[in-house]
C-alpha positions as CSV (number, residue, x, y, z in Angstrom):
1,X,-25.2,-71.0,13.8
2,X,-22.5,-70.2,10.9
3,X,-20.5,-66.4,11.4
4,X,-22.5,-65.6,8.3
5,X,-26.3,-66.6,9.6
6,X,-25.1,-64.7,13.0
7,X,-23.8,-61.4,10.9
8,X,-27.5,-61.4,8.8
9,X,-29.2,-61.7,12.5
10,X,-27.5,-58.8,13.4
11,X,-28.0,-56.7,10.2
12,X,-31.7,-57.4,11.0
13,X,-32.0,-56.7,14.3
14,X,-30.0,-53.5,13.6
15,X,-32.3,-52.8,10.9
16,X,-35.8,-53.5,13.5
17,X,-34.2,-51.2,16.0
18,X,-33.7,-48.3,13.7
19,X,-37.4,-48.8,11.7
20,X,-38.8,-49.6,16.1
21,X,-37.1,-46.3,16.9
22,X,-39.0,-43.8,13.8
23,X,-42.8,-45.6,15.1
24,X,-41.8,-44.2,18.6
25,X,-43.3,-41.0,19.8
26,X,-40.8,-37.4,19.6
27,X,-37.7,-36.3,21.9
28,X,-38.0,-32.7,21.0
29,X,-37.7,-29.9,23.8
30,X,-36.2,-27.5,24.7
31,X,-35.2,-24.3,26.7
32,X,-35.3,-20.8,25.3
33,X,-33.6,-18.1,27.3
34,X,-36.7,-16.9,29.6
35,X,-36.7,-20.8,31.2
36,X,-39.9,-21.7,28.4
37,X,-39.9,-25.0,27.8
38,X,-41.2,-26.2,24.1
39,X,-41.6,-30.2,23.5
40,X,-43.0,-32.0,20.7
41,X,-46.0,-34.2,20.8
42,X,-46.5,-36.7,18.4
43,X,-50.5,-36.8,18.8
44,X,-50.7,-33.2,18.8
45,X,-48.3,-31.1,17.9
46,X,-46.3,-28.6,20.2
47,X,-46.6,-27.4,23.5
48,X,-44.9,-24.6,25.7
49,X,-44.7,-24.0,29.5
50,X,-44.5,-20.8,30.3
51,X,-42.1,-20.0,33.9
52,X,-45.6,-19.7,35.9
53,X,-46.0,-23.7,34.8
54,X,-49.1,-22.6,32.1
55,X,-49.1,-25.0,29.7
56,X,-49.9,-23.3,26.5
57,X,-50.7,-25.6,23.3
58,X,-48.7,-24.3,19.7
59,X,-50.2,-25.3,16.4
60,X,-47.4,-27.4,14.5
61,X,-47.5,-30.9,12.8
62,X,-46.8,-33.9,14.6
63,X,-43.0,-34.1,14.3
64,X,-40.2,-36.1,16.2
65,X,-37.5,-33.7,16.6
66,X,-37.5,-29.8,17.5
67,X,-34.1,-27.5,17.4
68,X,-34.3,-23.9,19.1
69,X,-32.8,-20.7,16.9
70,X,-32.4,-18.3,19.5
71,X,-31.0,-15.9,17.1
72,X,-33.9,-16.1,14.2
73,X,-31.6,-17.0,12.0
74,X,-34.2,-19.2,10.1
75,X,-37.6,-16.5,11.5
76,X,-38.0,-15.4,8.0
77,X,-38.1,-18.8,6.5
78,X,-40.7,-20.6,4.8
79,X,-43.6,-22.1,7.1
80,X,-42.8,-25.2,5.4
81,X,-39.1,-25.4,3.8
82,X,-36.1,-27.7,2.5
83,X,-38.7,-30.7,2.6
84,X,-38.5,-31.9,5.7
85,X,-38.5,-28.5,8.0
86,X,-41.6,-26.9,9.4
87,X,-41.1,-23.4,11.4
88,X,-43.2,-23.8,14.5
89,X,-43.3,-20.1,15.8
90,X,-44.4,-17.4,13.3
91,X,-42.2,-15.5,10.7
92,X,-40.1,-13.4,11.7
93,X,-40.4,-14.5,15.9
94,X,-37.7,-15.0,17.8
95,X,-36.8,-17.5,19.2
96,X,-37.9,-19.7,16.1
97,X,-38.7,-23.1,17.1
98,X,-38.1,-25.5,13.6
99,X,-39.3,-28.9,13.5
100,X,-38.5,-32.5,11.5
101,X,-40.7,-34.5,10.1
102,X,-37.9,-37.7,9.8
103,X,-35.0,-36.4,11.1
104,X,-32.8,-35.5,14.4
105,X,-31.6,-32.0,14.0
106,X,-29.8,-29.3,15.9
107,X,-29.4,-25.6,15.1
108,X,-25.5,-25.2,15.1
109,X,-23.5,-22.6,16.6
110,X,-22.9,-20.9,13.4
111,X,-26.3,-20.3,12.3
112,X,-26.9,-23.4,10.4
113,X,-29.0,-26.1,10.5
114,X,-27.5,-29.6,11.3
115,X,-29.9,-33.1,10.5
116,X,-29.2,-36.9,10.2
117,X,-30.1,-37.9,6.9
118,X,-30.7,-41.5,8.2
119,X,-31.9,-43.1,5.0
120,X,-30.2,-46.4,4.1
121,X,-29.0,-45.1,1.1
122,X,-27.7,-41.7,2.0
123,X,-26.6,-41.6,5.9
124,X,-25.0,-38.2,6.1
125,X,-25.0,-35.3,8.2
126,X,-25.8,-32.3,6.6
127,X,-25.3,-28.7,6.9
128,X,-28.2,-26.4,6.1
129,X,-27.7,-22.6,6.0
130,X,-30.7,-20.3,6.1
131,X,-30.2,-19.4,2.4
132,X,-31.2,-23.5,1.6
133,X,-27.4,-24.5,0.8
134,X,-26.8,-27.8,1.6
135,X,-23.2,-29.7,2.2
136,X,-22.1,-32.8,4.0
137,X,-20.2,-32.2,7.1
138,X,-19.7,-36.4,7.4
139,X,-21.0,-39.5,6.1
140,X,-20.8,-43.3,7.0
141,X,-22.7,-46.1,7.4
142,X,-23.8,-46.2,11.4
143,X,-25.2,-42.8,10.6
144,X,-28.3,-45.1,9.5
145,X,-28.9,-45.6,13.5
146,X,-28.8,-41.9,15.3
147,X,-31.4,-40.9,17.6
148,X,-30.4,-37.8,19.1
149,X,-28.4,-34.8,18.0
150,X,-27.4,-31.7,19.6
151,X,-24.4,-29.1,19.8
152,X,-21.6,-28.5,22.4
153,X,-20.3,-24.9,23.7
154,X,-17.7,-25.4,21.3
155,X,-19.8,-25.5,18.1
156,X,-19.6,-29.7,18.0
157,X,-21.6,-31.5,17.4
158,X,-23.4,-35.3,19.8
159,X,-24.9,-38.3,18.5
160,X,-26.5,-41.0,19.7
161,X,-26.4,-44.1,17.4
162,X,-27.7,-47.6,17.8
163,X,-25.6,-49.2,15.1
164,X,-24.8,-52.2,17.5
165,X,-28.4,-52.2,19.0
166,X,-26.6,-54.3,22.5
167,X,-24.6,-51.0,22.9
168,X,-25.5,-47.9,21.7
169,X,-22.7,-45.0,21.2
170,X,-22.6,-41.2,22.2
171,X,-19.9,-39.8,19.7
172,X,-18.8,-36.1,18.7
173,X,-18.4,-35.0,15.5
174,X,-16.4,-32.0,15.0
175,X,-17.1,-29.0,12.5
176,X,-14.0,-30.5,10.3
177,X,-16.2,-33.9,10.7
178,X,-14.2,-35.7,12.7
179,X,-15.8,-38.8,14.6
180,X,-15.0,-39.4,17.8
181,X,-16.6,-42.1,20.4
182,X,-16.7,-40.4,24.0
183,X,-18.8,-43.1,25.3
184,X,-20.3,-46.7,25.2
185,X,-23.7,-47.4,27.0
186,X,-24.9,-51.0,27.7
187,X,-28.5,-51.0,29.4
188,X,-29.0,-54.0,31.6
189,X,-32.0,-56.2,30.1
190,X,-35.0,-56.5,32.6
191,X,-38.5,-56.8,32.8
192,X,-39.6,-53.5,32.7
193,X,-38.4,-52.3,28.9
194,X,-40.2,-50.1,27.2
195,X,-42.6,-51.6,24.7
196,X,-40.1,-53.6,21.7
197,X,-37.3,-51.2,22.8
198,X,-33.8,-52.9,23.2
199,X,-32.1,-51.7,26.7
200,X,-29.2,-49.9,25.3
201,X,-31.5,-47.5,22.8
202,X,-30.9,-43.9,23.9
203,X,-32.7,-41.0,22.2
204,X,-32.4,-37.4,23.1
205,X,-29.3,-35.6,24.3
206,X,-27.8,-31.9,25.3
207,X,-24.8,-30.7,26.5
208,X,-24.1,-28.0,29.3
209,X,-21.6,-25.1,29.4
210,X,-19.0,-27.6,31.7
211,X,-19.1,-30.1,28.3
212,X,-21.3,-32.7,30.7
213,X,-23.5,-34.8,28.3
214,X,-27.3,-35.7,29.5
215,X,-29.1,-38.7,27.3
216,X,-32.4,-39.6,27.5
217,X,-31.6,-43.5,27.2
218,X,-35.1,-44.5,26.7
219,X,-34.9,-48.2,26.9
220,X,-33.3,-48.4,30.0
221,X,-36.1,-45.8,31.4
222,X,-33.2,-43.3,32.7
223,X,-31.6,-40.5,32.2
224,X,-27.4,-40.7,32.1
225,X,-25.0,-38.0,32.6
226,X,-21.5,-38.0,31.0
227,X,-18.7,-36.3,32.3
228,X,-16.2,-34.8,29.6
229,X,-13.5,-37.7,31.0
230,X,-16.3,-40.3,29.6
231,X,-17.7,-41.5,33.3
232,X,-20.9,-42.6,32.9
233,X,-23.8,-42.6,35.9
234,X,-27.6,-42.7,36.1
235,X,-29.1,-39.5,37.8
236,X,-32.6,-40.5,36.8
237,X,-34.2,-44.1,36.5
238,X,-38.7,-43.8,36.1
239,X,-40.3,-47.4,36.0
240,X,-42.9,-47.9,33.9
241,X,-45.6,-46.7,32.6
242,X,-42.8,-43.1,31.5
243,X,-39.5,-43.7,29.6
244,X,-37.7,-40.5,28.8
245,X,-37.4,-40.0,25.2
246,X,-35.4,-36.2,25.1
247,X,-33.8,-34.0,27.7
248,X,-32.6,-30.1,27.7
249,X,-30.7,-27.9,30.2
250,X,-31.0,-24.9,31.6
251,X,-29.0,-23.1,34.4
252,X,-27.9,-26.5,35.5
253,X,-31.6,-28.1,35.5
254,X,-32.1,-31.2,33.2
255,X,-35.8,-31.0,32.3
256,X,-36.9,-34.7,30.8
257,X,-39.6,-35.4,28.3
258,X,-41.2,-38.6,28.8
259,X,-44.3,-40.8,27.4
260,X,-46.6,-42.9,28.9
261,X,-46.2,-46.9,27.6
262,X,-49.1,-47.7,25.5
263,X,-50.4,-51.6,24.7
264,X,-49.0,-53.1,22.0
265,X,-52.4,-52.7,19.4
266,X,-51.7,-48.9,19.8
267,X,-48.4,-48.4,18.8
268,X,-48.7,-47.0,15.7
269,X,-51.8,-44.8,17.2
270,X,-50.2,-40.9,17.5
271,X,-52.6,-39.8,20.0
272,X,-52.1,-43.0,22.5
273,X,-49.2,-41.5,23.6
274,X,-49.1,-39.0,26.6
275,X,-45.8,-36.8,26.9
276,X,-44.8,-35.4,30.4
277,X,-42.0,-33.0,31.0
278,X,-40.2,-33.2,34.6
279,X,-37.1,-31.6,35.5
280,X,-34.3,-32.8,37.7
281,X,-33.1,-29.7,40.0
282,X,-29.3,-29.1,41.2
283,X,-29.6,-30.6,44.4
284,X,-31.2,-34.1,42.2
285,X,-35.0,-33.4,43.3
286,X,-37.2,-34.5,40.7
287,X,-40.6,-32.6,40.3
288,X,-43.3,-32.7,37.3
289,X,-43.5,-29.7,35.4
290,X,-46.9,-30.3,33.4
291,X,-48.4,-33.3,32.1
292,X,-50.2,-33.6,28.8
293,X,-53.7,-34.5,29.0
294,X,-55.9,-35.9,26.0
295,X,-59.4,-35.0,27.2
């Protein structure tokens, strides 16, 4: 095979990964400041445990990605606003859970909104302010393949991106919009892959207070933590039929949102998938929270 055939094989399978990655079902949750846990679900909308465990269902559309404003700095926005945002939680609530219907996004430590515009033609990331301004904090091409977003303690913001679908890359972008790599994960290819998922894909992330990174890294079915030196290591691996898909902390917890395989004819069917939402305690003891049931 010519260097030319071999570089078109690549842009393709780049290209299947990132189009794969949008049929997949959300990696929205998150954590407000009570311990409630909110998670998107893709065949139904929102749901919210409550810290007795009730599981409490929240009428929203049926979105990918999910930021917490714990300050309501977007509470008296639109229900529906800047074309791709939907506020979950009603106006003028707090916290404000906003949703997107095609993008990763994280509310930033300055009040702003922060999503991945991963179009082909316009792979940015963009600052939203709760008047509707919009700027570009940084641009380039392998912005085309993120899968996760979130903020640091430090107002920075993590990406995953699958630009080189054999090793996907967890890199911080500062407010200035610097890029930086902080680390390199290469899944180890197996059997027991989730559904036309290459083992390297990784999804959802979040940051703690120490700067340690948690990644849902969905093809390999685990969950990785990365210390602020880079180290990576597995604290989590499911088998099938669960893959995580998002992850949030709280008070040192790492609470996982995972979905249940579904055959290949129902792929593209929403309500085929089953979210779950387990959390991994300090001392490592993994323990279901709730588990979403269709009937």
């Amino acid at each position: 095979m010519t260097t030319k055939l071999i570089l078109v094989f690549t842009l393709l399978l780049q290209m299947l990964v990132g189009t794969i990655a949008s049929a997949h079902p959300g990696s929205g949750i998150v954590v407000d400041k009570y311990g409630q846990i909110y998670f998107t679900d893709t065949g139904k909308g929102v749901w919210k445990i409550d810290a007795s465990g009730k599981l409490t269902y929240l009428p929203a559309s049926k979105f990918h990605w999910m930021t917490i404003d714990a300050i309501g700095y977007f509470a008296e926005s639109p229900k529906n606003f800047g074309e791709y945002f939907e506020r979950v939680t009603p106006q003028s609530t707090k916290p404000a859970l906003i949703m997107c219907s095609d993008f990763p996004l994280v509310l930033g430590k300055d009040g702003n909104i922060y999503y991945a515009d991963t179009r082909h033609s316009s792979t940015k990331i963009i600052r939203r302010t709760p008047d509707g301004k919009e700027s570009v904090l940084a641009s380039d091409k392998m912005f085309e393949f993120i899968s996760g977003i979130t903020v640091g303690g430090d107002g920075s913001l993590y990406i995953t991106e699958a630009s080189n679908a054999n090793a996907n890359t967890i890199r911080k972008i500062t407010m200035s919009g610097t890029v930086s790599i902080i680390a390199t994960y290469i899944g180890k290819s197996g059997n027991d892959l989730p559904l036309e998922t290459s083992p390297s894909y990784c999804r959802g992330l979040a940051v703690d207070s120490t700067g340690t990174i948690y990644i849902a890294a969905t093809g390999s079915r685990s969950v990785l933590k990365i210390t602020p030196q880079g180290k990576v290591t597995t604290i989590l691996q499911t088998t099938s039929p669960w893959t995580p898909t998002g992850v949030a902390v709280f008070h040192g917890v790492v609470y996982v949102l995972e979905w249940h395989d579904v055959t290949p004819e129902n792929l593209e069917v929403r309500s085929a998938w089953i979210p779950r939402v387990r959390k991994i305690g300090i001392d490592g003891n993994v323990t279901t929270v709730a588990t979403v049931s269709r009937n």
